[in-house]
N, C-alpha and C positions, 0 to 999 in steps of 0.2 A: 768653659775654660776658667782655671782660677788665677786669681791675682795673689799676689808674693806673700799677703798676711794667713797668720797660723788662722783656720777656723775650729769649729768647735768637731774634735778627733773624738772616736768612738776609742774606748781599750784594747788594746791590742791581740786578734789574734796572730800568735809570730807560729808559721809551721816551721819548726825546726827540723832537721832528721838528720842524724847521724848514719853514716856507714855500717852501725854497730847497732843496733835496736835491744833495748833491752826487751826482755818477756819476763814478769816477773811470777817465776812457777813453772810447772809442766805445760808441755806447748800442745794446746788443742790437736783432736785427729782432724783428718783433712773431713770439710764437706763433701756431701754426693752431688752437687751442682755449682756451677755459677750462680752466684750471688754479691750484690752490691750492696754494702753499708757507707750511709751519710755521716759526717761525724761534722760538727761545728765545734769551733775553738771554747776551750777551756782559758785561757787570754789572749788581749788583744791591746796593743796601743801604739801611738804615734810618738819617735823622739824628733824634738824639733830643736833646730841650730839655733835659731832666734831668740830661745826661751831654754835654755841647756837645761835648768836644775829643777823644771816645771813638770809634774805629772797630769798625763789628761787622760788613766785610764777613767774608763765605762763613758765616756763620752758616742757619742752616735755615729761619728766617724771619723774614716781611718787617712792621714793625707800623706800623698806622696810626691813630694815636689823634688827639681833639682836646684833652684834660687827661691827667696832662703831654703834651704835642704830639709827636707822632713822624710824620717824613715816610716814605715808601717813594720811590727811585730806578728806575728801570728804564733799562736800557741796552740797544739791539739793533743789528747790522750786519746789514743787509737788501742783498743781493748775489742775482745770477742771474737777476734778473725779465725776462720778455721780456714786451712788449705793455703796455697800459696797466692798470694799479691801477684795479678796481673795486672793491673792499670790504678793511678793513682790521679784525682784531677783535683786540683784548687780551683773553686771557682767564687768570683768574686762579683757581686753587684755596685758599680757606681750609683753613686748617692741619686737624689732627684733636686737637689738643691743647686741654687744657679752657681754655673761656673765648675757644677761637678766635674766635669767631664774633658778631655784632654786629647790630646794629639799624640800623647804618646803616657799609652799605659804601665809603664813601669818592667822593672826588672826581678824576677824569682830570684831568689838565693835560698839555699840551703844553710842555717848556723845549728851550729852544735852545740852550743850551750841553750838547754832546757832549763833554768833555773831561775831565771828571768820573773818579774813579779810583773801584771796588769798594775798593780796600784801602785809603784816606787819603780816603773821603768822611767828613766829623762833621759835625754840627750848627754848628760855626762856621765852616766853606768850603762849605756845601751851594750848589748853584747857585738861582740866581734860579729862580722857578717865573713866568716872565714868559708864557707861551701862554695864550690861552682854553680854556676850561676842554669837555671832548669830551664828556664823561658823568657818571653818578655811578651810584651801586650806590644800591639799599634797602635792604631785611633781607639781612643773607649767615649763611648754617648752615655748621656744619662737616663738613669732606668733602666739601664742593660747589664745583664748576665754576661759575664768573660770566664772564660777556662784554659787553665794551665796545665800541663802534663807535669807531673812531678814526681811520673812512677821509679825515677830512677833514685830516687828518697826516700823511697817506703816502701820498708824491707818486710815488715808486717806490725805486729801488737809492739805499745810502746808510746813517748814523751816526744813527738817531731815539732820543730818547729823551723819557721820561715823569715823572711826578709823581703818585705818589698820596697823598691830604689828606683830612682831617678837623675838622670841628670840631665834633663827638659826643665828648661822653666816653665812649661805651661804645666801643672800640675794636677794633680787628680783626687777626687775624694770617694773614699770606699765607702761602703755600710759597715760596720763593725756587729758585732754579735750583739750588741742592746739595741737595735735597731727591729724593723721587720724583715731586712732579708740579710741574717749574718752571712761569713763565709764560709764556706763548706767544704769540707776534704771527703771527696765522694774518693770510696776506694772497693776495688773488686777482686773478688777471691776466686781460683778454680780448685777443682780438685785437685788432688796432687799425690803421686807415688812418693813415699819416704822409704829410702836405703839407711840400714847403719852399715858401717864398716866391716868387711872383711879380714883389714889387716890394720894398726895402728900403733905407734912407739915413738918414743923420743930418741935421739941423738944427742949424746952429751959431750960435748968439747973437753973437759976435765978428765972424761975417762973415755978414751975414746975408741979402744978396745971393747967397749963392754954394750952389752945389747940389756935395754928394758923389757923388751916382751911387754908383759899385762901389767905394768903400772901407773901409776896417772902420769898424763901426758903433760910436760914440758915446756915451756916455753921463755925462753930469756938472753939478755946481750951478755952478759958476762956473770959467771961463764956459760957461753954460749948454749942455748939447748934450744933444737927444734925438732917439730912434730911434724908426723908423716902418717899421713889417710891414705887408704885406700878400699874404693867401692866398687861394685859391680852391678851396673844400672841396665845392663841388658842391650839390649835394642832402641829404649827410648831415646826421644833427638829432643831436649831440653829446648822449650822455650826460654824457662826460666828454671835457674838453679838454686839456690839457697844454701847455703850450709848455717848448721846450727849446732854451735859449741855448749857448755854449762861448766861452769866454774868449778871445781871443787869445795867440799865444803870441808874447807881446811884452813887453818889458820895461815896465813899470806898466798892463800891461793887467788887473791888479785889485784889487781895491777893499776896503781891511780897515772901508772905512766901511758899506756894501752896495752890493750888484748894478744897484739902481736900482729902480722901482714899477712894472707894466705897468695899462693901463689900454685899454678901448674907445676906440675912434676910428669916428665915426659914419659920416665922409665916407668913401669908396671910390676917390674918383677922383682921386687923386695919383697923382705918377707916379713912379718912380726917377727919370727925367733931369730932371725938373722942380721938384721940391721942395724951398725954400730956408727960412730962416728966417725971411722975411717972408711968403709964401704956405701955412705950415703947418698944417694943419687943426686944430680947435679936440680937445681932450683931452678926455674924460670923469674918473668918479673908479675911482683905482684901482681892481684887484679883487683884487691881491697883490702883497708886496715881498721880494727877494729881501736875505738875509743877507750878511755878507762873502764875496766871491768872489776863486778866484786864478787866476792865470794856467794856459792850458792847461788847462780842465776842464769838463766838461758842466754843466749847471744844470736842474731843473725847473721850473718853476712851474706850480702849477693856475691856467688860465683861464676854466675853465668857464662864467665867470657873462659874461664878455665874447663867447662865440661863439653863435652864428645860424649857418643855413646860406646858401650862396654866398661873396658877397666877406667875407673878416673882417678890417676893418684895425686894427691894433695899435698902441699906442706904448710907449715905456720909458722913464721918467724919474728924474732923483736931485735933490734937495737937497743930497746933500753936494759936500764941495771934491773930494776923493778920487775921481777917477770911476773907470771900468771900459771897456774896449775888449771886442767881441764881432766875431766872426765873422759876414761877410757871407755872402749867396748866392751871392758869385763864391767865397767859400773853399771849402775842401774839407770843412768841419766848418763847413757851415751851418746855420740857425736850421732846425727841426721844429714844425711843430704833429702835434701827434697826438692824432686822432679816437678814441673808441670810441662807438659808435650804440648805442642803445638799451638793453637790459635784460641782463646775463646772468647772473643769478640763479638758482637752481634750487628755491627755497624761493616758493611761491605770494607775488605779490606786488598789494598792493590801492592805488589811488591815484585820487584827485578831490580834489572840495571844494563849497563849499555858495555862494549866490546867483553866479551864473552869467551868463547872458545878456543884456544889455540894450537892445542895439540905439546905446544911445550912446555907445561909444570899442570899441575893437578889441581890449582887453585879453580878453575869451571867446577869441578867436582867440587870442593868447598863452597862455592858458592851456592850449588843447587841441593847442598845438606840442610842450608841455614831454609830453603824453599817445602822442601820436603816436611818442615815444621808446620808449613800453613797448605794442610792442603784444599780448605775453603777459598783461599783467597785467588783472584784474577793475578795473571803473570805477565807483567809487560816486559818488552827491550826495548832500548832505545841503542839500537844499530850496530855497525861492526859484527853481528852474530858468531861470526867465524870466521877466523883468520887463513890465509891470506887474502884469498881473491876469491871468498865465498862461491866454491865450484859445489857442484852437488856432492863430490867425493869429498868435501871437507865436512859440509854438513851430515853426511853417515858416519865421518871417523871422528867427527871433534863436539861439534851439536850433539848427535841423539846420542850417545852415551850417557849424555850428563844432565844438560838442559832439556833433552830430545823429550824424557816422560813428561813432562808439565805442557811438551805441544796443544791438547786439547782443549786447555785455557789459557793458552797464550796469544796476548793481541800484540804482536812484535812489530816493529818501527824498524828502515831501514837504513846502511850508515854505506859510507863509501866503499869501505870493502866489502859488502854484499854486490857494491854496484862493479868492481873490480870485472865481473861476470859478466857478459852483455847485457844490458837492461837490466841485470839484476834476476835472472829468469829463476837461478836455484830459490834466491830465497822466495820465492813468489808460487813454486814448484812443492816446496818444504813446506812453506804455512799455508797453503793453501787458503779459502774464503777469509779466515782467519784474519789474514793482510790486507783485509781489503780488496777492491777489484783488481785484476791480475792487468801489472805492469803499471798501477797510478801510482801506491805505496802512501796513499793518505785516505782517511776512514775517519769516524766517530762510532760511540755505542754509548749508553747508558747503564749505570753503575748506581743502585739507590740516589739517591738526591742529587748525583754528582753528571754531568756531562764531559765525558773523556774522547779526547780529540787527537790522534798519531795524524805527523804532518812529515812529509817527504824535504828533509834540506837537500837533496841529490836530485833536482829538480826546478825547472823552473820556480820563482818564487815573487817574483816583480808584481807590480801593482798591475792589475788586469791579467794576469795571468790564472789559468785554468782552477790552480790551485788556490789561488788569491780572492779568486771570486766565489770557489766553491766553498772554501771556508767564511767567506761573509754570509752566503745564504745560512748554510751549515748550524751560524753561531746566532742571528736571527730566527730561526726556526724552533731553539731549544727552547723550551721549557722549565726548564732545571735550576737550580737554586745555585750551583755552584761547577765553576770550569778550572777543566783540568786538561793543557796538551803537551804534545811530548815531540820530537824531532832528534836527531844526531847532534848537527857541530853547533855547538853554545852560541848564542848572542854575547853573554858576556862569562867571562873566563878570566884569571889567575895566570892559568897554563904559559911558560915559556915554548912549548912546543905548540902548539896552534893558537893562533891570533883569535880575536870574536870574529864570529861569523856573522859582517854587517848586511847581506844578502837575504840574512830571514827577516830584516826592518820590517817586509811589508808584513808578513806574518803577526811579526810583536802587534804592531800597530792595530790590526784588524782585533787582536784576541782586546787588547789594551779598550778599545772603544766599547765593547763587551763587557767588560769588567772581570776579565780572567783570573783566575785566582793562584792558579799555580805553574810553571813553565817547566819541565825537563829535558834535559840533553845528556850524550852521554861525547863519545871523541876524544875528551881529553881523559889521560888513563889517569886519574884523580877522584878523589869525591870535594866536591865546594858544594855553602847553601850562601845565597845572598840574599839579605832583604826585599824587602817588595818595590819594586820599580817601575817608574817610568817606560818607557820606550827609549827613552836615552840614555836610562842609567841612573836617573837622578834617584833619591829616596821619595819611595810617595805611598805611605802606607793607605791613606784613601781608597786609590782604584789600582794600584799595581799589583804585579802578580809577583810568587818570590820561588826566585830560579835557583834549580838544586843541576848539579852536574854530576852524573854518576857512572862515572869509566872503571868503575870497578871490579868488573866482575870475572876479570883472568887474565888480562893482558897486561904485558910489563908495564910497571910504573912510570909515570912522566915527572919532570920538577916544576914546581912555581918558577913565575919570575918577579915583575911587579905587582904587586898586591892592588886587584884591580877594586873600586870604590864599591862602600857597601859590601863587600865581600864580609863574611859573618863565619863563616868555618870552613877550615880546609883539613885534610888530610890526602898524604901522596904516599902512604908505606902499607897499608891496611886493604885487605880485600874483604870484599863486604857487598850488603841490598839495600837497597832502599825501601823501606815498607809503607804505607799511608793506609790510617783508618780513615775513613771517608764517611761521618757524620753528616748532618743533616742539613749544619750551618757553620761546619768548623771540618778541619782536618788534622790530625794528627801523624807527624813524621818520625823515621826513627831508623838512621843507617847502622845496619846488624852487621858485624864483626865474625869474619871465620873464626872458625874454633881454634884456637892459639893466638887471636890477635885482640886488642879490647878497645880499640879508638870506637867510641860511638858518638852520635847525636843524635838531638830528641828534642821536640818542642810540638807547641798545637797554637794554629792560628785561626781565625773568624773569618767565612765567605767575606765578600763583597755582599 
C-alpha cells in the first residue's frame, strides 16, 4: 500500500479512444481467422496534484492515487488490424516495489484527446478525462497481472488513449512501458462480412423539395443536411456492427466541430432517387457520435445497438454549423457496414437472464435473437421462465417458441411463478435432467475453470436445511478456481417492487466462506450490477462476490426506489442478457441490449 508522497512514475501510457477512430488510408480486408495482436503504449505518464508543473515521463512507474491525486495517462497507436474488433483488454502489472499495491485498483476512463506528449504531460495541461468510465480494478497485489475490458473503446486501427483514477487514498503503482512488464492493449480481431450500401443520399433543409440521388453525402446543422444509409445484411445477427464513413477529398469536407451522430432509422423503404427533405423518414436516438474529422480519411463508428438483420437503414446527423462531406456509393471509398456474427471467443462463455416469457409483447423474441448470436455458449435462467403460473400450456405457447430452441443447453433456475404450478412439475417436466433432479431445483456443473452453481430461493433455505447443507458439501468438494451461483429473488435489490430477499442469508453465507465470486438473481424486472459484497452488504472486494440482477428478459418493467448501497448500475427501460466470458482467473460481463435499445454494461473482474 502506498503512502501520500509522489514516487518515481514511469511515462505515461494514456489509452485514449475516441468514439470515432481514425484509419489513416484504405481499411484492410477482413482476416480468415481469429487473431489477437498485443500492442504496448506509444506514451505513458503520471500527472500529479502535489507537483502540478513537474514532468516524470519515462519514469518506471505509473501512480494512481486519490490523496494527493495522481492521474496515470496511457497512450497507444493501434495499426494492422484486419477484420472487425471483438474484444479489447488493458492489462496492467503492479510494480514490485513496497507499497505498490492497493485496495482499490483504480478507475478506466476513456479521453479523447490523443495529443497529449509523454515528456510535457503535468498536472497543469493534463487532458480532460471526458470518456465513460470502462472498468475499475478491486484489490491489486504486487507482481500481478490486472485486466480491463475496454472493448467498448476500440473501434479498430487508430490513436486511443486512456485514464486511470482514483479516489482511495491508498494508492497504487503501475509498471509503465520502460519497465520490464509495460502495459498492454491486447486486442482481438474476427473475420467479418463487409456490406456497402444499397441506397444512400442527403436531405437538405434549404431545398427541400429536391432529391440528391449519387452525390456526396451531407452532413450539417445549418442549413441542416442529413444522410441516410441503407443495407442489406441478409440473414446475419451482428454481434458486432461497425460502420465505416471516409471523408471527401474536398475542400471543407471536414469538420473540426464533429463528424455528425448516426442513429436507427425504422423505415426501409426510401429510396436513393426518391428521398427529399420533405418526405424523409422519421430518426431514432443516436447510438454514436463521431469526433472531429478531416478531409480524406476513414472513420469508424460502432453501430451495434442500431442493427437487426435484413434491411438496416441508417442516418447521420450534426448540430453544428461546421458540417462534413462523405463519400458516396458511387465513389470509390464508399460507406461499409461490417458485420461480425456471433461469438468468437475461446474462453467458455455463459449468457441468459431471468423472467422471460409472457406471451404479452414480443420482447422473449428479442431477447432470444441477441442468444441466437452465441450458439457456443451455455444458456442459463434464473426463474419466472413463463408467465403466469408456469402451466405446461404456457411453456408450449410462450417458452418454446422463443427461448424453447436453446433448451438443449440450457441449465435454467427456478423463480416463483414456475412454482405458481404445484411443485413446480411443468418446469421440471420441460427441462428435464437439465434442472437438476426432479422436484429439488438446485444442481452445480462445470464450465472450464469456472464452478456454476443454480440454487432454488422457492425452497427451504435455513441453516441445516437440505439445500444448505448440500451446497456446503457441494462448494467443499470443487476443485475449480473460480464460483459462480445463480437463484431467483435478489439478496440485494434497488427494486421498489420486491424487497431483498433476506431468507437466501444462509446461502450468501455458505458461498461467502468459499470465496464466491459471482452471485445472480433475476425477480425484479430491472437489470442492477453491485459491487463485491459481504454477506451484509458491506463493500469487500477481498472475498466478496458481485451480484448482478437480471429480470430482463420480457416481462414488464418495474421502478427503482431507494438506491440500495454499493449499487454500481442500474437500468429499468432496456430489455436485454447478460453474457459472461469465464477465463480462467477473471470473468468478463456484458448486458446486450435488444435491437432498437442501447443501454449496456461491461466490465472484467479477478477470481478470488
Amino acid at each position: 500500500m502506498r503512502d501520500g508522497r509522489l514516487r518515481v512514475l514511469a511515462t505515461g501510457a494514456v489509452l485514449s479512444v475516441t468514439v470515432g477512430l481514425v484509419v489513416g488510408g484504405p481499411l484492410p480486408e477482413p482476416s480468415a481467422a481469429t487473431s489477437t495482436t498485443t500492442f504496448t503504449p506509444v506514451a505513458d505518464a503520471t500527472a500529479a496534484a502535489a507537483t502540478p508543473g513537474v514532468n516524470v515521463g519515462g519514469a518506471v512507474q505509473l501512480g494512481v492515487d486519490g490523496s494527493p491525486v495522481e492521474r496515470t495517462f496511457l497512450k497507444f497507436g493501434v495499426t494492422g488490424l484486419a477484420g472487425s474488433v471483438t474484444s479489447a483488454k488493458l492489462r496492467l502489472h503492479v510494480g514490485t516495489t513496497t507499497n505498490a499495491e492497493s485496495v482499490a485498483g483504480g478507475t478506466i476512463s476513456r479521453v479523447s484527446n490523443t495529443s497529449w506528449s509523454e515528456t510535457a504531460l503535468t498536472w497543469s495541461n493534463q487532458p480532460v478525462v471526458d470518456g465513460a468510465a470502462l472498468g475499475a480494478l478491486g484489490a491489486v497485489q504486487r507482481g500481478a497481472w490486472y485486466d480491463v475490458d475496454v472493448s467498448a473503446a476500440v473501434a479498430g486501427n487508430g490513436t486511443v488513449s486512456f485514464a486511470l483514477t482514483s479516489t482511495n487514498g491508498d494508492g497504487v503503482d503501475y509498471d509503465s512501458r520502460e519497465s520490464a512488464a509495460p502495459p498492454q492493449l491486447v486486442i482481438t480481431t474476427a473475420p467479418a462480412a463487409t456490406f456497402t450500401p444499397i441506397a444512400d443520399t442527403t436531405a437538405d433543409s434549404s431545398t427541400p423539395g429536391t432529391n440528391y440521388g449519387s452525390a456526396l453525402l451531407g452532413v450539417d446543422g445549418s442549413p441542416a443536411k442529413r444522410t441516410f444509409l441503407k443495407f442489406d445484411i441478409g440473414t446475419a445477427v451482428a454481434a458486432k456492427a461497425v460502420l465505416r464513413l471516409h471523408t471527401a477529398d474536398t475542400v471543407d469536407a471536414g469538420s473540426a466541430s464533429g463528424g455528425g451522430s448516426v442513429a436507427k432509422v425504422s423505415a426501409t423503404s426510401w429510396s436513393e432517387s426518391g428521398l427529399t427533405w420533405s418526405n424523409q423518414p422519421a430518426i431514432g436516438t443516436p447510438v454514436a457520435t463521431l469526433g472531429p474529422v478531416v478531409r480524406n480519411t476513414w472513420y469508424e463508428i460502432d453501430v451495434t445497438a442500431a442493427v437487426t438483420t435484413g434491411l438496416v437503414s441508417l442516418a447521420v446527423t450534426s448540430s453544428h454549423t461546421d458540417g462534413a462531406d462523405y463519400n458516396s456509393r458511387e465513389q470509390t471509398a464508399a460507406p461499409q457496414l461490417v458485420i461480425t456474427t456471433g461469438s468468437t471467443s475461446t474462453d467458455p462463455e455463459l449468457i441468459g437472464v431471468g423472467d422471460i416469457a409472457t406471451g404479452t409483447s414480443d420482447a422473449d423474441s428479442k431477447t432470444a435473437a441477441i442468444v441466437d448470436g452465441y450458439p457456443n455458449a451455455t444458456v442459463y435462467t434464473l426463474g419466472d421462465n413463463v408467465y403466469q403460473t408456469g402451466t405446461a400450456a404456457e411453456f408450449a405457447a410462450y417458452y418454446e417458441p422463443t427461448w424453447g430452441r436453446f433448451k438443449a443447453r440450457t441449465r435454467p433456475t427456478p423463480g416463483n411463478h414456475d412454482y405458481y404450478s404445484a411443485g413446480a412439475a411443468p418446469y421440471y417436466a420441460y427441462f428435464g435432467a437439465n434442472a437438476g433432479p426432479a422436484g429439488r431445483g438446485y444442481y452445480s456443473y462445470d464450465l472450464g475453470a469456472w464452478h456454476i452453481i443454480s440454487l432454488n430461493s422457492e425452497t427451504d433455505m435455513t441453516v441445516g436445511s437440505a439445500q444448505e447443507r448440500w451446497l456446503r458439501t457441494d462448494l467443499a468438494a470443487t476443485s475449480k478456481t473460480c464460483l459462480m451461483a445463480m437463484w431467483h429473488k435478489p439478496r440485494f435489490t434497488s427494486s421498489d417492487h420486491h424487497a431483498p430477499e433476506l431468507a437466501t442469508g444462509p446461502l450468501v453465507q455458505a458461498l461467502y466462506d468459499y470465496d464466491a465470486d459471482v452471485i445472480l438473481s433475476g425477480h425484479v424486472h430491472v437489470y442492477e450490477r453491485f459491487a463485491q459484497l459481504s454477506p451484509t452488504g458491506t463493500l469487500d472486494t477481498a472475498r466478496g462476490a458481485r451480484y448482478f440482477s437480471a429480470g430482463s428478459g420480457g416481462a414488464e418493467f418495474q421502478s427503482f426506489g431507494t438506491i440500495a448501497p454499493n449499487s454500481e448500475a442500474r437500468n429499468n427501460d432496456t430489455n436485454g442478457v447478460l453474457k459472461f466470458t469465464l477465463r480462467a482467473n477473471s470473468y468478463d460481463w456484458r448486458f446486450i441490449p435488444v435491437a432498437g435499445q442501447t443501454y449496456t454494461d461491461s466490465g472484467t473482474t479477478n477470481c478470488h
